[in-house]
N, C-alpha and C positions, 0 to 999 in steps of 0.2 A: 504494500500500500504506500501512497506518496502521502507526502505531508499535508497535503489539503484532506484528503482521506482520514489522514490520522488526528486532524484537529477537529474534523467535522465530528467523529468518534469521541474526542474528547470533552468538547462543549456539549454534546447531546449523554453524556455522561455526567457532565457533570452539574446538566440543568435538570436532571432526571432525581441526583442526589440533591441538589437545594429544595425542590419543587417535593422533593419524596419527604424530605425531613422537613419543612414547614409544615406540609402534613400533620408527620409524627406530630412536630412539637406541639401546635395549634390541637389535636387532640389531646396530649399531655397534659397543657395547659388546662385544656375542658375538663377532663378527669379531675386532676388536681381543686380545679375552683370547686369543683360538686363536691369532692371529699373535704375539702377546708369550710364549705356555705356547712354541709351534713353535720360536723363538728362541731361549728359553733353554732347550729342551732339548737341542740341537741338539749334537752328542759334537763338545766338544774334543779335538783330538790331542796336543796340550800339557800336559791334564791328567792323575795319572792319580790314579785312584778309589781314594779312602780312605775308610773307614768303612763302616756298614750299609745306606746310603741316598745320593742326589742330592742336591745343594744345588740352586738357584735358584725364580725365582719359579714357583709352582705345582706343583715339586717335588712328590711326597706316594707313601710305599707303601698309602695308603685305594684303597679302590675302590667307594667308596660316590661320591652326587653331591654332593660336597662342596660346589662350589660353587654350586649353585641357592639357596641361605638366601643368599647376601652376593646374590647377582643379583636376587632376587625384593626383599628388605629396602632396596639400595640404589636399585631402578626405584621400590619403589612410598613411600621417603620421598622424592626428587625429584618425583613427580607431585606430591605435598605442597605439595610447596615451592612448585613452579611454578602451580599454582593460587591459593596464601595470597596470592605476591605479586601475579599478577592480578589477585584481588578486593580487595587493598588498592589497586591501582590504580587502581581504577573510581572510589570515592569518593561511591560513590551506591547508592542503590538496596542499604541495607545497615539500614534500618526498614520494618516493616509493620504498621498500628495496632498493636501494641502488645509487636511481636516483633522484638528487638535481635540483632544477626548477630551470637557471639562472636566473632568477627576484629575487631571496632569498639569491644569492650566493654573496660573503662568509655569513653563517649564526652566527650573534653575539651574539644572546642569544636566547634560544629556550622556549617560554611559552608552557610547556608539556600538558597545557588544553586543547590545541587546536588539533582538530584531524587532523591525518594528516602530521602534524609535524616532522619535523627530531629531531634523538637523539640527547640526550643532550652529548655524546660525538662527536659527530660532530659540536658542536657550540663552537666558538672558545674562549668565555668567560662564558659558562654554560648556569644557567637557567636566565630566563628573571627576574632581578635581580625588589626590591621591589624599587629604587630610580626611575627607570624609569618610574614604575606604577605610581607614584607621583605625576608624571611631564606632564604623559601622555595625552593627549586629551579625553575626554571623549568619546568623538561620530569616536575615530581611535580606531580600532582594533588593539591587543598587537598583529604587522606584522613585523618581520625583514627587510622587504623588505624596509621599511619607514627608514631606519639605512642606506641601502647604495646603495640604486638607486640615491643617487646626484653625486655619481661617474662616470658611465656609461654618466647618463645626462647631465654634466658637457659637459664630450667629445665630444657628437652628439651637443651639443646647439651650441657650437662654433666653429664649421668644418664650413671649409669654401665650401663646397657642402650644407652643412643644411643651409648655412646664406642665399645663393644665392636662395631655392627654396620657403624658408619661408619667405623670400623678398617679394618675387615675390606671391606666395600663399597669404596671412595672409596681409599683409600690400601694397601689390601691388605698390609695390617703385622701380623700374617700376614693372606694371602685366608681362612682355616680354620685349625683346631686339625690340627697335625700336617702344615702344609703351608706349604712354602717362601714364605719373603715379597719383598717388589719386590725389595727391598735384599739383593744377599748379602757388600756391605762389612762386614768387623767396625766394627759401631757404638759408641760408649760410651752406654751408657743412662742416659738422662736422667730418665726419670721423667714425672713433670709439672712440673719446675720449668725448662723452658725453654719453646718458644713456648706449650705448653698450659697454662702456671702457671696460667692464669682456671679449669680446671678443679675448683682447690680452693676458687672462691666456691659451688660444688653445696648448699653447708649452707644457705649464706644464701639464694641463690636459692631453696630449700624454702622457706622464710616467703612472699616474694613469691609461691609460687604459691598455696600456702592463701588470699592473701589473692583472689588471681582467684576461687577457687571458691565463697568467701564474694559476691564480687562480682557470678559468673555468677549463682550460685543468688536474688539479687537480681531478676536478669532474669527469669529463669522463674518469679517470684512475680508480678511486674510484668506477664507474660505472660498471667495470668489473670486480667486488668480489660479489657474496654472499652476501648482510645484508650489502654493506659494509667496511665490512673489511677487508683492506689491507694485503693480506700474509693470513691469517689466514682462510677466510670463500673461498670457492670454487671459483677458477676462472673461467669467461666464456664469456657469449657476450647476449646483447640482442637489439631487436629493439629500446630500447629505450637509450642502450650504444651507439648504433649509432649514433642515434638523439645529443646523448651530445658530441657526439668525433666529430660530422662537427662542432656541434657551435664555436667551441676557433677556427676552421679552418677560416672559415667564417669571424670572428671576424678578426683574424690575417690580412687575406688580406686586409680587411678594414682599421684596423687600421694603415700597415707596407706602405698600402700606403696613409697615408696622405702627404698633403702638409709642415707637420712641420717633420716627419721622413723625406721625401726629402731633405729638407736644412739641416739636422742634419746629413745625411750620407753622403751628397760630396757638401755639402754647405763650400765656401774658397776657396778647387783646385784652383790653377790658370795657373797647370801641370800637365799634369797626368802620365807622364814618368820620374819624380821623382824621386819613392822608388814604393818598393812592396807594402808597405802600403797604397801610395797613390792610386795605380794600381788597387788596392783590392778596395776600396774605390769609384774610378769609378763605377768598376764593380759592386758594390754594387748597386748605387745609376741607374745604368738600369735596375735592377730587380726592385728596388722599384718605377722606372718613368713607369714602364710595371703595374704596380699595381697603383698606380697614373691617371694612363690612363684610367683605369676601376675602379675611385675611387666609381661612382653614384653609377654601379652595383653592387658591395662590401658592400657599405652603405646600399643599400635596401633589400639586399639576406641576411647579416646578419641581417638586423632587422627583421625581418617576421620570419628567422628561430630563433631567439632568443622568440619572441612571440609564433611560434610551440612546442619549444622545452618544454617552462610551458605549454602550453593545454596536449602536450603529456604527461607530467610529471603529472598533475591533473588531465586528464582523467585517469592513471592506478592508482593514491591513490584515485578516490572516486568510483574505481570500475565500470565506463562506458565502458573502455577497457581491455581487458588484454595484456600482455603485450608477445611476443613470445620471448624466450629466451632456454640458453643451461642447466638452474640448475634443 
């Protein structure tokens, strides 16, 4: 068998083992929640019943299906995850004439061994220099992506849409609105100023993601040359120029409506018939409550096409697809 043979084998193996273990896990998950709901409802004779409702976890007088939003939200940002860091693991096969994976972007030093790989003038400090081999992990692949997916990550870990579902998901503090949570010790609440104090860098992290989108939207200019090359190799358009000119779109709305762009574009007014400036600045800050309003959908369409946009991009450099285009 050739190598295209043998990759085609390999991704259809190994989307068989993701696809087969979310499975598992997402049953596990279900087992488990019924075994733990089964537990703590189980009648104390110790106890006796005060107030209008049950305490413990998954407690609730809802009868709607509360739970399906934390189970569908928590399985399908883990697929996420567990994708991002396989294809950051690869370390290859993450350029294709002239279409850059976001997982890789911006590329800061390019190990030319690797097939697949973007040139080394598009890395924006050369080749993958020998101080980092040094330092490097043994069992990590020399991957750029390992350089600057804490930027991105940064952003999504501390949106306050990701705190509320992976709350709710992962730690069930509460599983739903209205519904008993893991813990039913009296807690002191904390806030965010003990292990989650990094929550209050979310402002800042907003600047680092504008500057990604500014940086994707790069890509996707660059996506529409030849090889490339800006000015110089033939202009044109491909299915896969497409794919990169949504993702900065995608991104954008996501990001233009966060909860911190909000108070940063007409957070203070206390007038809005002012000045021009201030007027503008309204008006500003309803386009971005308009995008705010659809923050969830924005969060999720960009991440999945951010996920599509590297399979597309690594299915046409390891030759699974081709790619339709105008050169």
């Amino acid at each position: 068998m050739d190598n295209i043979q043998l990759s085609v084998i390999a991704v259809t193996a190994i989307a068989i083992l993701v696809i087969g273990g979310g499975f598992a896990l997402a049953f596990a998950f279900y087992q488990a929640n019924r075994l733990i709901i089964a537990v703590v409802s189980a009648p104390r004779p110790d106890l006796v019943a005060q107030g209008g409702h049950e305490s413990g976890l998954g407690q609730t007088m809802r009868r709607d299906r509360w739970w399906l939003e934390s189970l569908w939200t928590g399985l399908g940002f883990l697929s996420f995850v567990v994708y991002a860091n396989w294809a950051a693991f690869q370390g290859a096969s993450y350029w294709y004439g002239s279409y850059l994976s976001p997982l890789y972007s911006p590329v800061l030093f390019v190990d030319i061994s690797r097939v697949g790989a973007a040139p080394v003038g598009h890395a924006w400090f050369g080749v993958w220099p020998d101080w980092i081999s040094q330092i490097w992990p043994p069992f990590f692949p020399t991957s750029p992506a390992w350089l600057i997916l804490a930027g991105p990550l940064a952003f999504r870990l501390t949106c306050y849409y990701y705190r509320k579902f992976y709350y709710r998901s992962y730690f069930m503090s509460p599983p739903g609105c209205a519904v008993g949570a893991f813990s039913t010790k009296p807690v002191q609440y904390k806030g965010e100023t003990s292990l989650f104090i990094f929550h209050n860098l979310h402002r800042y992290t907003w600047y680092v993601a504008c500057g990604y989108i500014a940086i994707l939207s790069w890509d996707a200019f660059v996506s529409l040359w030849e090889g490339g090359d800006v000015f110089a190799g033939r202009f044109g358009v491909g299915v896969g120029s497409i794919v990169l000119l949504l993702n900065p779109v995608l991104l954008a709305a996501y990001t233009f409506g966060c909860h911190s762009c909000r108070r940063s574009v007409g957070g203070g007014i206390n007038r809005i018939s002012v000045s021009l400036v201030v007027r503008t600045r309204f008006n500003l800050w309803k386009r971005v409550t308009w995008l705010n309003q659809r923050h969830m959908l924005f969060a999720w369409l960009s991440m999945v096409w951010v996920g599509f946009a590297d399979f597309y991009v690594r299915a046409c450099s390891m030759g699974i697809i081709n790619d339709i285009n105008t050169w």
